[in-house]
N, CA, C and O atoms as a DFTB+ gen file, in Angstrom:
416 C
 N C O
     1  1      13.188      -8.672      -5.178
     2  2      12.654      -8.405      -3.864
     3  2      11.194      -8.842      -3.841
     4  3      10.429      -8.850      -4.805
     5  1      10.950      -9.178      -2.679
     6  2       9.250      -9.918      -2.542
     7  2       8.786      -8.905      -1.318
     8  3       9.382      -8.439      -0.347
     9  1       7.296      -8.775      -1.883
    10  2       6.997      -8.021      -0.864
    11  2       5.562      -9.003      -0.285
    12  3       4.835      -9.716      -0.978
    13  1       5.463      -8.695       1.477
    14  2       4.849      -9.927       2.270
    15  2       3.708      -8.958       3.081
    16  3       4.041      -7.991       3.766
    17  1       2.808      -9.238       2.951
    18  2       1.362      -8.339       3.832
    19  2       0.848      -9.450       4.360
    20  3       0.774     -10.572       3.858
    21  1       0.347      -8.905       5.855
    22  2      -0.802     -10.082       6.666
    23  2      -1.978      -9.414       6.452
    24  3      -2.156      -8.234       6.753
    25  1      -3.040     -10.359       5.779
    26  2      -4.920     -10.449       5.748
    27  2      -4.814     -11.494       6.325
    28  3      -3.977     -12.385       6.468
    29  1      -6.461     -11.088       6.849
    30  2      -7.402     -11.461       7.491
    31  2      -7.891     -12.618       6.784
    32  3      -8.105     -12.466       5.581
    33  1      -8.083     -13.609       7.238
    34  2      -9.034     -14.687       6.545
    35  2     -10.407     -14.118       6.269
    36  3     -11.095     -14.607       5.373
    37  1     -10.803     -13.175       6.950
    38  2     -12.379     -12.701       6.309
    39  2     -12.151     -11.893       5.387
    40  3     -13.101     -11.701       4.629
    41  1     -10.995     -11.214       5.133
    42  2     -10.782     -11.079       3.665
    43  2     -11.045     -11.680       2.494
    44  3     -11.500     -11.095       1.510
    45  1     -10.653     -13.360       2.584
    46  2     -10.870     -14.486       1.789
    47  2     -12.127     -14.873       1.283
    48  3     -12.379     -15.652       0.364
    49  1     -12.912     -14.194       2.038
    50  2     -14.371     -14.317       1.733
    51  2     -15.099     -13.992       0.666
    52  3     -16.161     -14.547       0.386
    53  1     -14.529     -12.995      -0.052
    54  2     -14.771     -12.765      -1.376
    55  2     -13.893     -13.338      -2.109
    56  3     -12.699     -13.502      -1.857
    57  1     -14.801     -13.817      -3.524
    58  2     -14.144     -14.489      -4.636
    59  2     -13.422     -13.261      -5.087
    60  3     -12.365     -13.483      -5.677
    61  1     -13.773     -12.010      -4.932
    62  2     -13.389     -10.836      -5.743
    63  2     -11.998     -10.642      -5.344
    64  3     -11.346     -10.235      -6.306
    65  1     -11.526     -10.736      -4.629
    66  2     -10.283     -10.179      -3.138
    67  2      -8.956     -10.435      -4.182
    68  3      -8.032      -9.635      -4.330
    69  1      -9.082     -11.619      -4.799
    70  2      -7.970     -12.430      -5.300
    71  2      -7.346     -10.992      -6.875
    72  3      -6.286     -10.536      -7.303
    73  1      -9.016     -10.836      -7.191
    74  2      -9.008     -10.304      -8.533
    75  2      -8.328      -8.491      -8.474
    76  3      -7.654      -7.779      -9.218
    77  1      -9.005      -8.360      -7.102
    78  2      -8.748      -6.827      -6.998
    79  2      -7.274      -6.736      -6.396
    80  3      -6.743      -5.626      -6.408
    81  1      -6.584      -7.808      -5.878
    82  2      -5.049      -7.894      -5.475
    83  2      -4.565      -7.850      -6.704
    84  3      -3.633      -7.126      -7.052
    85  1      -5.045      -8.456      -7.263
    86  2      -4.166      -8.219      -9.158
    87  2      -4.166      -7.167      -9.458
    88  3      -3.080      -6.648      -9.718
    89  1      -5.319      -6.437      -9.550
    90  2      -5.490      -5.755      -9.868
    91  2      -4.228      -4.461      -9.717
    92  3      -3.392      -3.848     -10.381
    93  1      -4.929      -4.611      -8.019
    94  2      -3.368      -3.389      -7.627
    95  2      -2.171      -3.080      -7.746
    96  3      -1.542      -2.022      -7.721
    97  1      -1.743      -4.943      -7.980
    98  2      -0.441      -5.151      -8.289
    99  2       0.100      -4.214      -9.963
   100  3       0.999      -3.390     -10.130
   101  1      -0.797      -4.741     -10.844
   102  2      -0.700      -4.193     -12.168
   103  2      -0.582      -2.727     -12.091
   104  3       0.317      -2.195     -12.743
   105  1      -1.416      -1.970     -11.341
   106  2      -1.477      -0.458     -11.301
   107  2      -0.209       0.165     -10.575
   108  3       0.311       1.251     -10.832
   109  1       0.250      -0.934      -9.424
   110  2       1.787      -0.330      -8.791
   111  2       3.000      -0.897      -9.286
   112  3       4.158      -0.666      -8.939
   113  1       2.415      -1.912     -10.411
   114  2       3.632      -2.363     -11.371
   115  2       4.401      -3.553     -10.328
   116  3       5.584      -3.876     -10.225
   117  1       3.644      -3.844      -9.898
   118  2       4.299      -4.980      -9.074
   119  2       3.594      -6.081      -9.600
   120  3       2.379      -6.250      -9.709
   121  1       5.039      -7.179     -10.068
   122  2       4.666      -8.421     -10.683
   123  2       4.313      -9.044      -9.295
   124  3       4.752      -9.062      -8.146
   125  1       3.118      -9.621     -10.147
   126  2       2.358     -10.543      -8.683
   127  2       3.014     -11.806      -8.326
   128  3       2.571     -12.400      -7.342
   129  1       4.248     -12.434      -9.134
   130  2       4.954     -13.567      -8.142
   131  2       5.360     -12.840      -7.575
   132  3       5.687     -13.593      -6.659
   133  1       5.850     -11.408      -7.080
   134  2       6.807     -11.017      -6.004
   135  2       6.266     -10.667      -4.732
   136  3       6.960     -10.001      -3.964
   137  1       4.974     -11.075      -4.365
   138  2       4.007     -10.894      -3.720
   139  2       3.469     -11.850      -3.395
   140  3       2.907     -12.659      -4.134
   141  1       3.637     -11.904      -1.523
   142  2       3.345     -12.979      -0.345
   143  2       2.386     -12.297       0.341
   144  3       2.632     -11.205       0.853
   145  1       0.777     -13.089       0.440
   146  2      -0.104     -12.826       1.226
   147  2       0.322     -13.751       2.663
   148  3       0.590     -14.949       2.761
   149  1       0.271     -12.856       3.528
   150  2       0.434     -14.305       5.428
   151  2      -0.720     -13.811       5.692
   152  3      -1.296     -12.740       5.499
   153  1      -1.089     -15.416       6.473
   154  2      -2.519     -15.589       7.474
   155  2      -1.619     -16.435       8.345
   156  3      -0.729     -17.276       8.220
   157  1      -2.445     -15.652       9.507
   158  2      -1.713     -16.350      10.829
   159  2      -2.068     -18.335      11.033
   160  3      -2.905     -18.851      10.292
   161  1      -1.708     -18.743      11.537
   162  2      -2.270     -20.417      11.284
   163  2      -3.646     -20.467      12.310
   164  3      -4.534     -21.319      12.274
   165  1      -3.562     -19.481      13.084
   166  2      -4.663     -19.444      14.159
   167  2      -6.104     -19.531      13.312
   168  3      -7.087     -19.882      13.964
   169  1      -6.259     -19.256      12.022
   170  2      -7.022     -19.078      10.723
   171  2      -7.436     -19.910      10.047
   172  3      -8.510     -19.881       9.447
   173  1      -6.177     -21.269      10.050
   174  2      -6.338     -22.295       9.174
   175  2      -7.895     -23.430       9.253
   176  3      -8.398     -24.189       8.424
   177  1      -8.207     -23.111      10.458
   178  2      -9.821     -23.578      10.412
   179  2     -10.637     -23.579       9.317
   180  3     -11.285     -24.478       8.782
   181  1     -10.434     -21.917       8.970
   182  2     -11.608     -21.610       8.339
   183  2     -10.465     -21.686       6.690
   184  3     -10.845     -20.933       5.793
   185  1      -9.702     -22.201       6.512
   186  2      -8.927     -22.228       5.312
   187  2      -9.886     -22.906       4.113
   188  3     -10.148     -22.455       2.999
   189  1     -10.305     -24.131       4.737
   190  2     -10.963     -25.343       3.732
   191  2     -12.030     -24.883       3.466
   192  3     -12.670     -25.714       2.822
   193  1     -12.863     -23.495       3.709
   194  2     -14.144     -23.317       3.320
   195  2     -13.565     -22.022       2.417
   196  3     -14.288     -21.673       1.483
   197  1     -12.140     -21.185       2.658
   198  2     -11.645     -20.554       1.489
   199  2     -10.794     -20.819       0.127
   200  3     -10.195     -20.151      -0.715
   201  1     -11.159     -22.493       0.462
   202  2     -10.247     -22.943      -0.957
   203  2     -10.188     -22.300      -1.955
   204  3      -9.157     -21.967      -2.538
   205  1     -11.069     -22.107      -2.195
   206  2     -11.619     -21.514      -3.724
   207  2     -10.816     -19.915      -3.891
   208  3     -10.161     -19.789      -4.926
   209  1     -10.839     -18.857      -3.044
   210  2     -10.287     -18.030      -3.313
   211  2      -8.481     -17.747      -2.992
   212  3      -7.729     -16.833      -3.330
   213  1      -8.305     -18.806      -2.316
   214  2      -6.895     -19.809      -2.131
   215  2      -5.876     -19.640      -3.196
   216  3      -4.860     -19.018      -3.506
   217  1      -7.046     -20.892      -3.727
   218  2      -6.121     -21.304      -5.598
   219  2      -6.704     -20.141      -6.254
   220  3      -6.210     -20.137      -7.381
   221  1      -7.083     -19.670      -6.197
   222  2      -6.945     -18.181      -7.398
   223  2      -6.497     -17.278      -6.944
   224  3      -6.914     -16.203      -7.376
   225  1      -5.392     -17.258      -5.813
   226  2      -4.275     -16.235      -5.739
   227  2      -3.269     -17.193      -6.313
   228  3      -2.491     -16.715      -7.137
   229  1      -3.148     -18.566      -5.989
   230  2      -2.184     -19.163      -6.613
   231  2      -2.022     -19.467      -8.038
   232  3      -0.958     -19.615      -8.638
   233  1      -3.092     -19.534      -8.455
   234  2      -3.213     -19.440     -10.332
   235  2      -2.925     -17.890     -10.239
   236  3      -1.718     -17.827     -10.473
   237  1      -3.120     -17.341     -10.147
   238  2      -2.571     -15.340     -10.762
   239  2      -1.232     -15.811     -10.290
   240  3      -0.746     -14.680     -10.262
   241  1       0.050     -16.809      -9.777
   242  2       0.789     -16.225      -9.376
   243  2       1.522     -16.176      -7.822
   244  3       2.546     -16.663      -7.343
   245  1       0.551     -15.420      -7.376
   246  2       0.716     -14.593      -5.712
   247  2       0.986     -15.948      -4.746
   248  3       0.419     -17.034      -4.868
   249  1       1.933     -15.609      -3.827
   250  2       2.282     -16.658      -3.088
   251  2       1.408     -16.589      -1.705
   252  3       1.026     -15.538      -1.190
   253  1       1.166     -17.886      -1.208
   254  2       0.538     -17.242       0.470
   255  2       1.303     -17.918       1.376
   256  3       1.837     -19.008       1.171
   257  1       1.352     -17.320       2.301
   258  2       2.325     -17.965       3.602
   259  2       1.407     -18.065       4.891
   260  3       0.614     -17.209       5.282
   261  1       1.664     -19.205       5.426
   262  2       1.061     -19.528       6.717
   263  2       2.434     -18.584       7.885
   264  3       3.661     -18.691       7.886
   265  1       1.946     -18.132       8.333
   266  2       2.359     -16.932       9.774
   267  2       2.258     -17.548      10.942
   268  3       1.191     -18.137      11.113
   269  1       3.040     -17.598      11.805
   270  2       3.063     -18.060      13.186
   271  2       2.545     -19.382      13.211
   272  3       1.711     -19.822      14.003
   273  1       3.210     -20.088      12.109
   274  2       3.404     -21.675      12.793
   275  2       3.896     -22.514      13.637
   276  3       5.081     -22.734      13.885
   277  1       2.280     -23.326      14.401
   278  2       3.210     -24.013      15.474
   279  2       2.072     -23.218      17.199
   280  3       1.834     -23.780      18.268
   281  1       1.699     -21.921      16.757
   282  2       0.939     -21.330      17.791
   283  2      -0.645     -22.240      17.953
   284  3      -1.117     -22.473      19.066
   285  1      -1.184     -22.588      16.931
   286  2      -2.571     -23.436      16.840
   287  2      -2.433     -24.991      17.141
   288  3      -1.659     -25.700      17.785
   289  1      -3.492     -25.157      16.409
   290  2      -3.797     -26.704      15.987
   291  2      -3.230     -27.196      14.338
   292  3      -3.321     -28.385      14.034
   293  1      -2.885     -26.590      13.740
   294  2      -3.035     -27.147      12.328
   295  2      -1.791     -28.431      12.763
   296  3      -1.007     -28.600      13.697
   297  1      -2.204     -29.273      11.312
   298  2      -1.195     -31.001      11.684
   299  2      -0.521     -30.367      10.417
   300  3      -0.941     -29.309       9.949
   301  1       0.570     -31.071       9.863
   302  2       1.322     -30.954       8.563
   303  2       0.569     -31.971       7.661
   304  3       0.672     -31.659       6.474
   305  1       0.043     -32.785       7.819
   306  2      -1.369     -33.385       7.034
   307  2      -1.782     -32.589       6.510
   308  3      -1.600     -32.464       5.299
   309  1      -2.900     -31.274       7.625
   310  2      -3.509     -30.375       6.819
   311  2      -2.887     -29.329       5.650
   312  3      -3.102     -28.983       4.488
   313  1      -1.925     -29.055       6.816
   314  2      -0.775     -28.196       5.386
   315  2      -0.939     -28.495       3.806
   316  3      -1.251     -27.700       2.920
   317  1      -0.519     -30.410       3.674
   318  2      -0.414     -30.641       2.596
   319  2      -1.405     -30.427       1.335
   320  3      -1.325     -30.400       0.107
   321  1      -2.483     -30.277       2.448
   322  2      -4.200     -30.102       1.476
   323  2      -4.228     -28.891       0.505
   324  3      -4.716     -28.791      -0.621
   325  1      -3.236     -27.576       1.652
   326  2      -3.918     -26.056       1.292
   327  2      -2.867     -25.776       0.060
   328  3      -2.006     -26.597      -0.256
   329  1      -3.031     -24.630      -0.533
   330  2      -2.061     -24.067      -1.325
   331  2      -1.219     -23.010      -1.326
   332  3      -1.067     -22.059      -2.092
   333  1      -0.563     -23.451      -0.052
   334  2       0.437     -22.529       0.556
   335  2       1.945     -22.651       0.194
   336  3       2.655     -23.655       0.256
   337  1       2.222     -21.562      -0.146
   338  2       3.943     -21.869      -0.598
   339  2       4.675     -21.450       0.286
   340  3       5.862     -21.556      -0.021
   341  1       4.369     -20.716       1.929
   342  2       5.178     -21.435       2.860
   343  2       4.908     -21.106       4.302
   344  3       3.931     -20.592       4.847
   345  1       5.911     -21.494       4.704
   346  2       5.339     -21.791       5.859
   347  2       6.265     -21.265       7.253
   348  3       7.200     -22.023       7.513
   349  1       6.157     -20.402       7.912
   350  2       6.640     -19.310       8.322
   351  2       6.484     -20.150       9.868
   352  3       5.449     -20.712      10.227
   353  1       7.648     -20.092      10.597
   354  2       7.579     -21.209      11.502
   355  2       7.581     -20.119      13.074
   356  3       8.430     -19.233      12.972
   357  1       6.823     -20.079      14.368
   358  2       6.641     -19.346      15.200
   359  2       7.840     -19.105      15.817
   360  3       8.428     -20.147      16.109
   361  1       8.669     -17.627      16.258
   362  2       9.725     -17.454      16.455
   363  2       9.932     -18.421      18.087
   364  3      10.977     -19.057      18.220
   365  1       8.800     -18.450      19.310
   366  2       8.952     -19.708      20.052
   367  2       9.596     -21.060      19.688
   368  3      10.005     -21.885      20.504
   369  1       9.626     -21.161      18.451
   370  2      10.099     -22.603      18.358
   371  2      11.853     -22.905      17.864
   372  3      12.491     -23.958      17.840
   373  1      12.321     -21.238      17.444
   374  2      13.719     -21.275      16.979
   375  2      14.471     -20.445      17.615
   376  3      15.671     -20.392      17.345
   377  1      13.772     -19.439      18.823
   378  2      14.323     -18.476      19.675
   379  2      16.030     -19.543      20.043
   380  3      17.106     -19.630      19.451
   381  1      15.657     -19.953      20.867
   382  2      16.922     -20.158      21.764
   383  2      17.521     -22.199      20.986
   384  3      18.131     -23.111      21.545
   385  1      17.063     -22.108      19.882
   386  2      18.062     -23.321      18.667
   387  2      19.394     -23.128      19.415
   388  3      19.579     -24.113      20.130
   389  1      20.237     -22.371      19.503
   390  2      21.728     -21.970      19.225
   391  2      22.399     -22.242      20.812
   392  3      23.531     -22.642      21.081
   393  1      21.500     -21.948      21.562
   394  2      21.948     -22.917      22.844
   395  2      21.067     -24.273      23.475
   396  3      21.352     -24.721      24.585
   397  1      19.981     -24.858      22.639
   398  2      20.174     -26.005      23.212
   399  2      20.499     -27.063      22.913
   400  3      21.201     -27.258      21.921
   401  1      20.132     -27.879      23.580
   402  2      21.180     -29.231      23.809
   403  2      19.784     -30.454      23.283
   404  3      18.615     -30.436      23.668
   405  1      20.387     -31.345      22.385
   406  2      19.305     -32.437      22.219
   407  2      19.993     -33.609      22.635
   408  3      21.127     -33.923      22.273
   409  1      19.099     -34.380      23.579
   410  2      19.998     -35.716      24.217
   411  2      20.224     -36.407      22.955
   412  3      19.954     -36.248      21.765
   413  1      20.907     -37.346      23.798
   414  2      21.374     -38.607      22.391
   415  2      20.173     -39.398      22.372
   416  3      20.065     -40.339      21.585
């Protein structure tokens, strides 16, 4: 089982954030691959100035997921930059899949 929490990108702001998520994990005995941080994509702006505390949830492990994709600006270009393992697509875009129709 994986467990999935939404932060704040001003969370990201500390280098520490990454260390003290470990931290907690170890004390509630939760292995940190089973553990998905989401940031909404509305966020991804300010992603490239949180690289750094990014990849050191991803070196410990911890997965992050982009949240409500598809609501912003981000391109799948940018995607490819960050170190996100996934990518959580806005329920607007798969609501009503099952009845429509794509021309030929």
């Amino acid at each position: 089982m994986r467990l999935a929490f939404n932060i704040s990108a001003v969370s990201l702001e500390s280098l520490d954030f990454p260390d003290l998520v470990e931290r907690i994990c170890r004390e509630m005995e939760v292995p940190a691959d089973r553990l998905v941080l989401e940031l909404t994509e509305g966020a991804t702006q300010q992603f490239v100035k949180l690289m750094d505390t990014l990849t050191r949830f991803r070196i410990k492990g911890i997965g992050l997921a982009i949240d409500d994709f598809g609501t912003g600006y981000s391109s799948l270009l940018q995607l490819r930059q960050l170190p996100f393992t996934e990518l959580k697509i806005d329920r607007c875009f798969v609501v009503d899949l099952p009845r429509r129709t794509i021309p030929a």
